[in-house]
C-alpha positions in Angstrom: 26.5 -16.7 43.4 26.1 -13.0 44.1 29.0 -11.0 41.6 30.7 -8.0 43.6 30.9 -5.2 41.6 33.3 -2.3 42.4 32.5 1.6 41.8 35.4 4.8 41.0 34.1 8.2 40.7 36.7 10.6 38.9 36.3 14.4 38.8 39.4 15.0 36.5 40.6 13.8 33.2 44.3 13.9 35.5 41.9 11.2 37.4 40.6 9.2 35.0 44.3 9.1 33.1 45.8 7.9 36.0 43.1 5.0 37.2 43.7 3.9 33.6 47.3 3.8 33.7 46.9 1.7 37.3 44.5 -0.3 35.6 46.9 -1.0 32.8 49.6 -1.6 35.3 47.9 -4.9 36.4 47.1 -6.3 32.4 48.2 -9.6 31.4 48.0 -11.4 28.3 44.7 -12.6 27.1 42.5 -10.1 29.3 39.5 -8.8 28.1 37.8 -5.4 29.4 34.4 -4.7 28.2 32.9 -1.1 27.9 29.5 0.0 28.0 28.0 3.7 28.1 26.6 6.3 26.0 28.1 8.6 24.0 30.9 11.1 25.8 30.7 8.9 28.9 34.9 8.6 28.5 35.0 4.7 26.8 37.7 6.0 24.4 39.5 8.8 27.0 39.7 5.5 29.1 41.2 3.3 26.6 44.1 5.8 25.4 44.4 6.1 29.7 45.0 2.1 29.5 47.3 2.4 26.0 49.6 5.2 27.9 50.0 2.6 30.8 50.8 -0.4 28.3 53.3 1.9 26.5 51.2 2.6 23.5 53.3 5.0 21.5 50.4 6.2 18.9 47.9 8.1 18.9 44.8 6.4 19.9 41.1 6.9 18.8 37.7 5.1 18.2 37.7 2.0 15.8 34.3 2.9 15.1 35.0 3.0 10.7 37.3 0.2 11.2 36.1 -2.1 13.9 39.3 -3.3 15.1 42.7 -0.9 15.8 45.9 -2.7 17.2 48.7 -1.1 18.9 52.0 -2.0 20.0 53.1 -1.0 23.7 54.5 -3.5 26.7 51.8 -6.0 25.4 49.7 -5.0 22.4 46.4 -3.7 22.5 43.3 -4.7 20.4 40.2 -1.7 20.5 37.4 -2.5 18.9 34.2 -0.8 18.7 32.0 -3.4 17.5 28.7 -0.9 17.7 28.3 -1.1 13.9 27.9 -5.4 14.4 24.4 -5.2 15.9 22.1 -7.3 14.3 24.9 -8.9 12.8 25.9 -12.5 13.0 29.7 -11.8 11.7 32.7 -13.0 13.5 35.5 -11.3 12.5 38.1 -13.5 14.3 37.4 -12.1 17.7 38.6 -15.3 19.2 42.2 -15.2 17.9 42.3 -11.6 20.1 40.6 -12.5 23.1 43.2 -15.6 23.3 46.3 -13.7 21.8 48.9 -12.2 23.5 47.1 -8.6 24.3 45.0 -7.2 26.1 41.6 -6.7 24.2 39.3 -3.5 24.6 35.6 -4.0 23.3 33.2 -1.1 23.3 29.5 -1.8 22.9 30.1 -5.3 23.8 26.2 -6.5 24.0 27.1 -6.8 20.0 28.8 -9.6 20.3 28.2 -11.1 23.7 27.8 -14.5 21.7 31.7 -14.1 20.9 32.7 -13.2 24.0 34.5 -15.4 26.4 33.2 -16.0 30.0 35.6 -14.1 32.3 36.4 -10.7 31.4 36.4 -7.2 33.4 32.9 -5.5 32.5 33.3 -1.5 32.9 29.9 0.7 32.6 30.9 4.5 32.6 28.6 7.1 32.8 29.0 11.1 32.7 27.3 13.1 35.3 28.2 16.6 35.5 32.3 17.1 36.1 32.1 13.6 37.1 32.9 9.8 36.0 31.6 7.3 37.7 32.8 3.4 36.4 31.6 0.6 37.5 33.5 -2.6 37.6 32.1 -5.8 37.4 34.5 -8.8 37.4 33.6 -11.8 35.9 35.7 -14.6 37.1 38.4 -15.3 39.7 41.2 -13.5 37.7 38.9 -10.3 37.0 37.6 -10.2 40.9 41.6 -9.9 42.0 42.4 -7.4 39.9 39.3 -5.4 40.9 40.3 -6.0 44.6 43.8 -4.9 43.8 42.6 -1.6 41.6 40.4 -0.2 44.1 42.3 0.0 46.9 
């Protein structure tokens, strides 16, 4: 079975705010959106983008210290930054997020693909200039509607 995958180029932070938002828009609870890309390529401008859309209130920033940061908004969002667990073989409870009633956020998620459930929304974002390019790749029915519904 051949996965689609789905591409957005943004030229704007106005841009990238407001595919978040839309993004967040279409969240349920339970959904997981993974986040891969170097350093600067937006992982955490994207995630406060998706927290402003779910109502999140409070200032949001990189778990990277803490791992895990939870915020309350029209369903409550987990961010973690699991970058520190390579080469680790900890679980820290990811399950009870990733079947809880909020939307989990996982940067560097090749950490922990072992924890991970099977369908989730893969996003790879990388910098290029004034633009952001992200790539979506869906994996699972749920994941492949949203996408359709997101992009068009």
């Amino acid at each position: 079975m051949v996965m689609t995958h789905f591409k957005k180029t943004m030229h704007t932070i106005e841009e990238t705010n407001m595919f978040g938002q839309r993004l967040a828009g279409l969240l349920q609870p339970g959904d997981l959106i993974t986040m891969e890309g170097d350093l600067g390529a937006g992982k955490t401008t994207l995630t406060k983008a998706i927290g402003a859309g779910l109502g999140v209130t409070r200032t949001i920033n990189s778990p990277t210290f803490t791992i895990i940061k939870e915020y309350e908004g029209r369903l409550p969002l987990y961010h973690m930054d699991v970058y520190r667990l390579e080469n680790s073989d900890e679980d820290i409870g990811f399950e009870e997020y990733f079947s809880g009633e909020g939307v989990t956020i996982v940067e560097w998620a090749q950490f922990i693909d072992d924890y991970l459930p099977k369908d989730r929304l893969e996003l790879t974002l990388k910098h290029d200039g004034e633009a952001r390019t992200i790539t979506l790749q869906p994996v699972g029915e749920r994941y492949e509607k949203l996408c359709k519904e997101l992009t068009k």
